[in-house]
Steps between C-alpha positions, in 0.01 A plus 500: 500500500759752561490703806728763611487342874581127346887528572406633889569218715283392787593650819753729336492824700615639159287321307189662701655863471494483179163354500381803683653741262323373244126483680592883608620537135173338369283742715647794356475368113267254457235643710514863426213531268236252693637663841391855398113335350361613856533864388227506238343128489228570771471894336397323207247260620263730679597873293589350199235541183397198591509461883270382726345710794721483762243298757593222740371225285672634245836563638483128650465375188790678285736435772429153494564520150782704518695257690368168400622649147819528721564105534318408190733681261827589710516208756402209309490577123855729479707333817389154471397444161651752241872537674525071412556627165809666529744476184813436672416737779359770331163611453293745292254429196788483215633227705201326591486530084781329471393190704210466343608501117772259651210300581311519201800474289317226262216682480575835262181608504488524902821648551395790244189571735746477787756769360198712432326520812816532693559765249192638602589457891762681430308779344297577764795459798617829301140634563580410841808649537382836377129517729706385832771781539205749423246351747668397788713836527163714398313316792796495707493916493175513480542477897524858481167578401415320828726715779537824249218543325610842323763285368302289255543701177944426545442108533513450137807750495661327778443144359682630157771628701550137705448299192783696259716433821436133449564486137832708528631268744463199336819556306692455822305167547330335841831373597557814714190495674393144509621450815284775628203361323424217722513657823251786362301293402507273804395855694240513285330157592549548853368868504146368296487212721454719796270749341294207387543345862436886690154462301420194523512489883259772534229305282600109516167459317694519130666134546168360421620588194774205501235239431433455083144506572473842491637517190285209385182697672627863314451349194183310537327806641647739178537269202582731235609782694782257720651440174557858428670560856775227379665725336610698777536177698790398223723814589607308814651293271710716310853404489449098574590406120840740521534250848557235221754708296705649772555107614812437347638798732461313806348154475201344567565395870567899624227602288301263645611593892442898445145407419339309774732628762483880450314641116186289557463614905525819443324552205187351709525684772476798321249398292270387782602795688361731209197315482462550859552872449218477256242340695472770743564804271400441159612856381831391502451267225671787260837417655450221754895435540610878621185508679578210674858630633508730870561852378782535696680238239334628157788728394714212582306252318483657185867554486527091544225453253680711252809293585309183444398646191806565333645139620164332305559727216897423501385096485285482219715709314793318494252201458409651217891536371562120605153394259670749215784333517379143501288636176819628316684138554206312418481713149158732589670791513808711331827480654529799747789642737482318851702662751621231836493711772607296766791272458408204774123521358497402107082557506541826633486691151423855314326499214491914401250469213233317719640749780398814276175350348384402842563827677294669187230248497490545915467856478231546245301259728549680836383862359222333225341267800613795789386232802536156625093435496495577130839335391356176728239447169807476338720243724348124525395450112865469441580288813230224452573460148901421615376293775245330275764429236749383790238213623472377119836483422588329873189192374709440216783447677379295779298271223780462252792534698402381828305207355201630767184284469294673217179486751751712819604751215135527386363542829771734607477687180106537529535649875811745412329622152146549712688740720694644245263622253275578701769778581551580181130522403428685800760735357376517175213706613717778602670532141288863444639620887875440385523142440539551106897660571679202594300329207633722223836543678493088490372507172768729370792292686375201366512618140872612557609169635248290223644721184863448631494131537301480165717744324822305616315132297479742226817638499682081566267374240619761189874456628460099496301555134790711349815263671669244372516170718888472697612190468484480095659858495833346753521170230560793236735705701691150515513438115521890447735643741514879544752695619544451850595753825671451888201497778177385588204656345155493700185517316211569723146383335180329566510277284797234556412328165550712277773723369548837677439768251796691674713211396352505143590918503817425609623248248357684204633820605800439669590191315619339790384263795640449858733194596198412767155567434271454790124521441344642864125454551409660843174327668269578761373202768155459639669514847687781713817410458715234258674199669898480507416183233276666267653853457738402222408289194778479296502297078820466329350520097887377361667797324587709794139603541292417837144574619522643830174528668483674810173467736380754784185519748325760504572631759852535440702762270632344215901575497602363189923582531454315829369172413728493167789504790339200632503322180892408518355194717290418179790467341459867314759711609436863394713781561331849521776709366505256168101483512297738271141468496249537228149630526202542292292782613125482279371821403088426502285587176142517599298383149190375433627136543261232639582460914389831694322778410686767360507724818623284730771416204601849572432459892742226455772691293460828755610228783766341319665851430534549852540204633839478679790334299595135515854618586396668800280232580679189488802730640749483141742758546439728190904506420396132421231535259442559163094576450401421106118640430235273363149665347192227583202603369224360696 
């Protein structure tokens, strides 16, 4: 396992200042979005469509299961189970994806299922990434309609106004502000802490609500009805399967740290301290965490929580850049621009596209839901199905890579699943209040990434039809010899078998062929990032032609020019100035063919068209490149 703490020595005094930089670090990113949950999680349970009456039984019983949920799904399935499976130290679902078809690599039909539910995962992290921006800043100003109550009819205006601010900023990147994050954040814990602990001392009586039987008892007493409360109870997980994403940031250890030592303490404090709040005045149950802070500190408060807020918001957004990225490399999505904007951080990134669709997508949701209580039927059908998808994915690992008895992964996988769907069913019932937006937003992502990677076999499979096989062609260069030029000529494809059709333009047209021909494949690992050893893959085919195969992770951005330089090691020597290189760029027919269905033929074509080109991409400078078009109908 690879941990950003494994090269801190023991005892180091550096070594542990680091260490705390990145637990501070991890407070401010990681936990953003589950640190903020206390806003509307309790709201929810007892004001929500379905919530229960807000009676001492009752409140026993939801805060039992609100922080029993707590260790259950943070503690011990996320930190100690789901962060073992780290692909070379980073996390998230396209990764986990990756270690599991690695694992199931002689079993096709497995790793298809794998590549679609991750697929899927991924689908509804985007969900995600649009419902947590607009709740947690809508409940975080919602604060106002607690010390101002003439104010309530601006929140949704003032909500707009903070969320544009964090869209336009991303451009600059977190790199300016990260170091602010943590310590805001760290405020934030401490500050709910004591309001949880201010209420708590005044009725002690709410840490009964520590011991599981409550929880046990809540549900025996309401059947049915306890069911319906869990999906209020899941918002207090919201954020724990982005924990797993934004690993690779920090490691598992500081992740780890941050948790038990200072998220997990104050998060139930306040908790308790809200239920405590409750037991005496049940009215509050329409806000319980502003009710629950001294007026003197409410003004205060909601400036913090709106702080808070925008730090959650900030993480799963660039979460949601990191997962787009992984998807482009992978082949699920078009190429797109990615902007670095930080040059010691290579994962902190700008993706514009997903920037503008996300700050659309956001603001529709914020004026269409217009409050945290009715965007909350929204927010947790999304979330189980990720964290659902994340404890399937992590069973195949641990059986087939791990070699874990079949009977432990059984057993395991029986008590994750139990808790997991009974999340997800829980949140199936609120699909009428909300629930059915991050389904079709899911649904439509997962159609984009599905007709892309489908659309791409279509595309390979007419090129390969239509090609004629490489190493037959080179034998008749050698007994046919055509004129030949000075330099290198690079012929990008995706197919290093066969003959590039910008080679075959060239020597009909031109009537001439380059002194070195090399035939560049560019490939995408199932891991992060490509070793030293197998970045360069480099065939001499006899007649001054090689196959150069160059491999990235996918987590890395493929510089082509680069790792040529690197090749003079191989034994291929290229100089730039003497390099030209040759590119086919396919212009997609959408026909009646057999494969998809004629729209998303056209879905496919409308994406290709703007998809970003492989110049820019794989960083080719265009004085370099000669682009020959191709039609494929498909």
């Amino acid at each position: 396992m690879t941990d950003k703490t494994a090269s801190v020595g023991p005892g180091n005094g550096t070594g542990k200042t680091a260490t705390r930089a990145l637990v501070v670090g991890a407070i401010g990113v990681v936990f953003g979005d589950i640190g903020t949950s206390p806003l509307y999680t309790l709201q929810e349970a007892f004001s929500g469509p379905h919530g229960m009456p807000p009676e001492p039984f009752n409140i026993l019983g939801v805060l039992s299961l609100i922080l029993w949920t707590l260790v259950i799904v943070v503690a011990v399935k996320y930190i100690t189970l789901i962060m073992r499976a780290d692909n070379k130290g980073e996390g998230g679902v396209m990764a986990m994806m990756a270690l599991a078809q690695r694992a199931t690599r002689d079993h096709p039909s497995t790793r298809k299922l794998v590549a679609l539910a991750a697929v899927l995962g991924a689908a509804l992290f985007f969900g995600d990434g649009v419902i947590t921006p607009s709740i947690t800043t809508l409940s975080a100003i919602e604060g106002l309609q607690v010390a101002a109550p003439a104010l309530s009819h601006w929140v949704v205006w003032v909500a707009v106004a903070v969320l544009l601010g964090v869209f336009w900023f991303q451009k600059n990147g977190t790199g300016r502000v990260g170091s602010v994050f943590g310590p805001v954040m760290c405020l934030w814990f401490v500050c709910i802490g004591l309001i949880g602990a201010y209420n708590i001392v005044q009725h002690p009586l709410i840490l009964r609500a520590a011991n599981p039987w409550y929880a046990v008892n809540f549900f025996i007493h309401h059947g049915s009805g306890g069911f319906l409360v869990l999906g209020a109870v899941v918002l207090c997980v919201t954020g724990a399967e982005a924990l797993y994403a934004d690993m690779g940031h920090f490691g598992r250890n500081p992740v780890k740290i941050a948790w038990y030592a200072f998220v997990m303490p104050g998060l139930f404090l306040n908790y308790l301290g809200q239920g405590a709040l409750l037991l005496h005045h049940p009215e509050a149950a329409s806000n319980p965490f502003f009710l629950a802070v001294p007026k003197w500190g409410l003004y205060p408060m909601i400036a913090l929580a709106t702080a808070a807020a925008v730090i959650a918001s900030q993480a799963v957004i660039s979460g949601t850049f990191s997962i787009t990225r992984q998807a482009i490399q992978l082949g699920f999505l078009p190429r797109m621009p990615v902007v670095h904007t930080s040059e010691a951080e290579a994962g902190q990134i700008y993706l514009p596209w997903i920037n503008r669709i996300l700050l659309i997508m956001v603001l529709l949701v914020v004026i269409g839901f217009g409050s945290s209580l009715a965007l909350a039927g929204a927010y947790g059908i999304a979330v189980t199905g990720s964290m659902t998808i994340d404890t399937v994915l992590f069973l195949i690992v641990a059986w087939r890579m791990w070699k874990w008895s079949p009977a432990l992964v059984g057993l395991l996988g029986l008590a994750l699943l139990i808790v997991d769907l009974s999340f997800f069913g829980a949140n199936t019932l609120k699909i009428l209040d909300g629930g059915w937006f991050p389904l079709v937003l899911a649904i439509a992502v997962f159609t984009v990434l599905t007709t892309w990677r489908r659309g791409r076999a279509l595309v390979l499979r007419q090129l390969k039809h239509g090609g004629l096989a490489l190493e037959p062609f080179i034998a008749n260069i050698a007994e046919h010899p055509p004129t030949r030029v000075e330099g290198t000529a690079i012929f990008l494809v995706s197919d290093p078998d066969a003959v590039p059709h910008a080679l075959l333009h060239n020597l009909k047209h031109n009537k001439v062929l380059h002194k070195r021909n090399v035939i560049l494949t560019v490939d995408t690992l199932e891991t992060p990032y490509a070793d030293p050893d197998e970045r360069i893959q480099l065939e001499d085919l006899g007649h001054d032609f090689h196959r150069l195969t160059l491999r990235f992770g996918f987590a890395e951005d493929p510089n082509v020019p680069e790792a040529i330089h690197a090749c003079g090691k191989a034994g291929l020597d290229v100089k730039m100035m003497d390099t030209t290189f040759f590119l086919s760029r396919e212009t997609i027919v959408a026909t009646n063919r057999p494969g998809m269905a004629l729209w998303r033929d056209k879905l496919f074509a409308y994406l290709a068209r703007n998809a970003l080109p492989a110049t820019a991409f794989f960083s080719i400078p265009g004085n370099r490149l000669i682009e020959l078009g191709a039609q494929v109908e498909i």
